[in-house]
Backbone bond lengths (Angstrom), bond angles and torsions (degrees), N, CA, C in turn:
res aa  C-N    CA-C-N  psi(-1)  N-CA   C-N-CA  omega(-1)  CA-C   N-CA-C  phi
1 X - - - 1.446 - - 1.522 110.70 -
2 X 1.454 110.49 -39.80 1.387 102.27 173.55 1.452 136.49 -76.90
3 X 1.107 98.85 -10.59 1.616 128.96 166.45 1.987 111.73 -64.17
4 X 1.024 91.06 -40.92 1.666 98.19 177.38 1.117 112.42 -86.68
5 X 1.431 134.44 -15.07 1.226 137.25 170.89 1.164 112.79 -86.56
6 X 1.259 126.49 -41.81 1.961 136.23 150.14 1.185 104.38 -39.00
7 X 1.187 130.74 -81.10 1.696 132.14 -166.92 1.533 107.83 -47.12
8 X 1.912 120.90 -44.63 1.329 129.02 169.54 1.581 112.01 -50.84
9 X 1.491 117.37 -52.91 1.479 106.35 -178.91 1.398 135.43 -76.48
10 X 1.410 98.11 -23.17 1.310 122.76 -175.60 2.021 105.88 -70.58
11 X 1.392 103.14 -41.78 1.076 130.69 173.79 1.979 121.97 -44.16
12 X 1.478 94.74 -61.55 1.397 134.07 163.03 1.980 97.16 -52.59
13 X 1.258 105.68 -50.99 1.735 83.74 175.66 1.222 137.83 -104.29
14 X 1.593 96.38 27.86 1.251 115.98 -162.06 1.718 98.30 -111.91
15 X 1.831 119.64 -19.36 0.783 116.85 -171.74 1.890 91.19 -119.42
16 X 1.353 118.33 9.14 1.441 107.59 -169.93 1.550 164.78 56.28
17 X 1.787 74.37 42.53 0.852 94.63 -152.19 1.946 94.65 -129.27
18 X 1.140 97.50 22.89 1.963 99.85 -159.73 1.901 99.94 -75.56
19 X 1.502 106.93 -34.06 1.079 92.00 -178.60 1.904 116.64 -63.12
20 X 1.554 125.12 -34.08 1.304 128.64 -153.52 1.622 84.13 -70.10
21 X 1.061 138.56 -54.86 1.390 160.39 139.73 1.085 128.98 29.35
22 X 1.564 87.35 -74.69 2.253 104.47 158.27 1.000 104.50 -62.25
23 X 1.583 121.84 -51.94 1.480 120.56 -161.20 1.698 117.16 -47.46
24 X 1.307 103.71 -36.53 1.334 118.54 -145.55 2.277 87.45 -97.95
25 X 1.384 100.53 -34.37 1.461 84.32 -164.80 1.673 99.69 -92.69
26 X 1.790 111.70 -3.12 1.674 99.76 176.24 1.894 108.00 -86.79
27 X 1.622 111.57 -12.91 1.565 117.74 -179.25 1.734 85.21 -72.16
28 X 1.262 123.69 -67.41 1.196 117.99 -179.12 1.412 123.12 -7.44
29 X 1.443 110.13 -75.75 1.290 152.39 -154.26 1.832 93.96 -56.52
30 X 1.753 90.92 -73.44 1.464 116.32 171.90 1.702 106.53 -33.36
31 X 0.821 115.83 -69.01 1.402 150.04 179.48 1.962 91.73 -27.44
32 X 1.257 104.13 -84.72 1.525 115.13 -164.71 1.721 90.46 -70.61
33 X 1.099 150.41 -48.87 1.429 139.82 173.89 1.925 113.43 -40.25
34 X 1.048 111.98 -49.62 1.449 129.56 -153.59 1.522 86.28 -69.92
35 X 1.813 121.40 -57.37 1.453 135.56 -177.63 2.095 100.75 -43.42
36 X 0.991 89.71 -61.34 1.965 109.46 -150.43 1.787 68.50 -54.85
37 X 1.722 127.13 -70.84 1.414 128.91 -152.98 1.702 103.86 -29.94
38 X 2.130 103.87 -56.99 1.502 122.75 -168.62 1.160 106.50 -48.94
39 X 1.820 114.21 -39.16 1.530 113.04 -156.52 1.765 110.51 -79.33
40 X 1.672 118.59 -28.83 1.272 132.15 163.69 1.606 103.07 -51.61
41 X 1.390 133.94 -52.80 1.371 115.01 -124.85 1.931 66.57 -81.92
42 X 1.751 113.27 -66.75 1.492 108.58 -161.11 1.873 118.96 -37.96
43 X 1.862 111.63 -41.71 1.410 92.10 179.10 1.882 104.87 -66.32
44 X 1.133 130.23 -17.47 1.405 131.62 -168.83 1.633 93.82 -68.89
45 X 1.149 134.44 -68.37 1.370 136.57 173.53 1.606 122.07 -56.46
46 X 1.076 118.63 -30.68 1.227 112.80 173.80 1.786 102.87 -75.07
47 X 1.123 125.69 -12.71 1.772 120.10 -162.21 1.597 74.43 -103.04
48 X 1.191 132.92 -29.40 1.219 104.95 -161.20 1.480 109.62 -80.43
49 X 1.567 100.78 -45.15 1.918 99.39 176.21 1.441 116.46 -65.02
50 X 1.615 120.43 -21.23 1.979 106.44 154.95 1.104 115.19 -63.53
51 X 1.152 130.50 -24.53 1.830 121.66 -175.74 1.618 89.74 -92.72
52 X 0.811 150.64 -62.76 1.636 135.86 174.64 1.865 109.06 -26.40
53 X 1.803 94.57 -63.37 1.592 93.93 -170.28 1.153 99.39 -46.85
54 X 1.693 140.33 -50.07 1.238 129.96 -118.78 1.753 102.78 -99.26
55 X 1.516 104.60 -16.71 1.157 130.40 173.93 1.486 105.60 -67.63
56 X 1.467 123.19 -67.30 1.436 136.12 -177.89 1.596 105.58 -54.50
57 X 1.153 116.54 -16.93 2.062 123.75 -175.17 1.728 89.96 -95.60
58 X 1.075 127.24 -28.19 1.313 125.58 172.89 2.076 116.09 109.23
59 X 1.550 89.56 31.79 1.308 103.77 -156.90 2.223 96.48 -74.44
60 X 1.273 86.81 -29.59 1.668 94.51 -167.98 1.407 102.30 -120.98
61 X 1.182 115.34 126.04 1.804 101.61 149.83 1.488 106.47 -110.63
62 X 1.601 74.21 161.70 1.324 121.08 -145.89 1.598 98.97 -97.84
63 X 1.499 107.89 -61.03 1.227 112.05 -165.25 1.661 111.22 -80.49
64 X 1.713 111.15 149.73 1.273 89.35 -173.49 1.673 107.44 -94.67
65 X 1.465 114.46 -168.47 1.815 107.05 165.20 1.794 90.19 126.86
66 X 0.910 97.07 176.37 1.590 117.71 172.22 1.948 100.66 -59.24
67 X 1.453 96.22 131.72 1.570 117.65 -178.49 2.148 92.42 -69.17
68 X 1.329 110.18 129.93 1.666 104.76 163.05 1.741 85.74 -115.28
69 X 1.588 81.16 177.84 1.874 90.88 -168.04 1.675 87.05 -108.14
70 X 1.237 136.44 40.21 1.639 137.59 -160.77 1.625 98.91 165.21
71 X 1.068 92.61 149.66 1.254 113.62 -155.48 1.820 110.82 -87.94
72 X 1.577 103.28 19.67 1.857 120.74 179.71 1.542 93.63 -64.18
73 X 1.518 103.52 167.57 1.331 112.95 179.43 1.226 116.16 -96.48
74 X 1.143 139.43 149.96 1.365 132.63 165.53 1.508 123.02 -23.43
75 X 1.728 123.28 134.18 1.020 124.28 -177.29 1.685 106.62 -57.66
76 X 1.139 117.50 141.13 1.665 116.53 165.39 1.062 107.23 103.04
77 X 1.166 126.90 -15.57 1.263 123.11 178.94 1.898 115.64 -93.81
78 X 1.211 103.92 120.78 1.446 96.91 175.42 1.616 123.83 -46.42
79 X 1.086 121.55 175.84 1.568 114.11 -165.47 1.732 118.86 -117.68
80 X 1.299 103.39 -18.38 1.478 122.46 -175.89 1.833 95.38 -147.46
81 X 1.634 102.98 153.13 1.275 108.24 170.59 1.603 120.97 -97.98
82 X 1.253 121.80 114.28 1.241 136.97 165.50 1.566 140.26 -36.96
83 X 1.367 101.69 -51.29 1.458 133.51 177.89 1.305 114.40 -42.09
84 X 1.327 136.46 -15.15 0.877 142.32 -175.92 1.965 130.42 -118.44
């Protein structure tokens, strides 16, 4: 394989053409890197706002402490703040 890529470049400057060459196979290159980067960040954000939704539907808790079956606050804890 690397042999065909030698004969290809070598080839390219033999007919003068090596610079259009790079140009064309580093846009390439650029090209398919820049895509794969876009295609990470959107599945990365889209997984992140299902684990948010799925959280906000009540899929995960969050908070730690003893599980209640209702949404009361922990025993012991006062219920409103006073201090004021």
């Amino acid at each position: 394989m690397a042999w065909v890529i030698l004969f290809l470049v070598l080839a390219a400057a033999a007919f003068g053409v090596l610079g259009a060459v790079i140009k064309a196979v580093a846009f390439l290159v650029l090209t398919i890197l820049l895509t794969v980067a876009a295609l990470v960040a959107v599945v990365w954000y889209g997984f992140r706002h299902q684990i948010r939704r799925w959280e906000r539907e009540g899929g995960l808790r969050t908070r730690s402490g003893p599980r209640t079956t209702n949404d009361e606050p922990p025993r012991g804890l006062p219920t409103r703040d006073d201090r004021y």
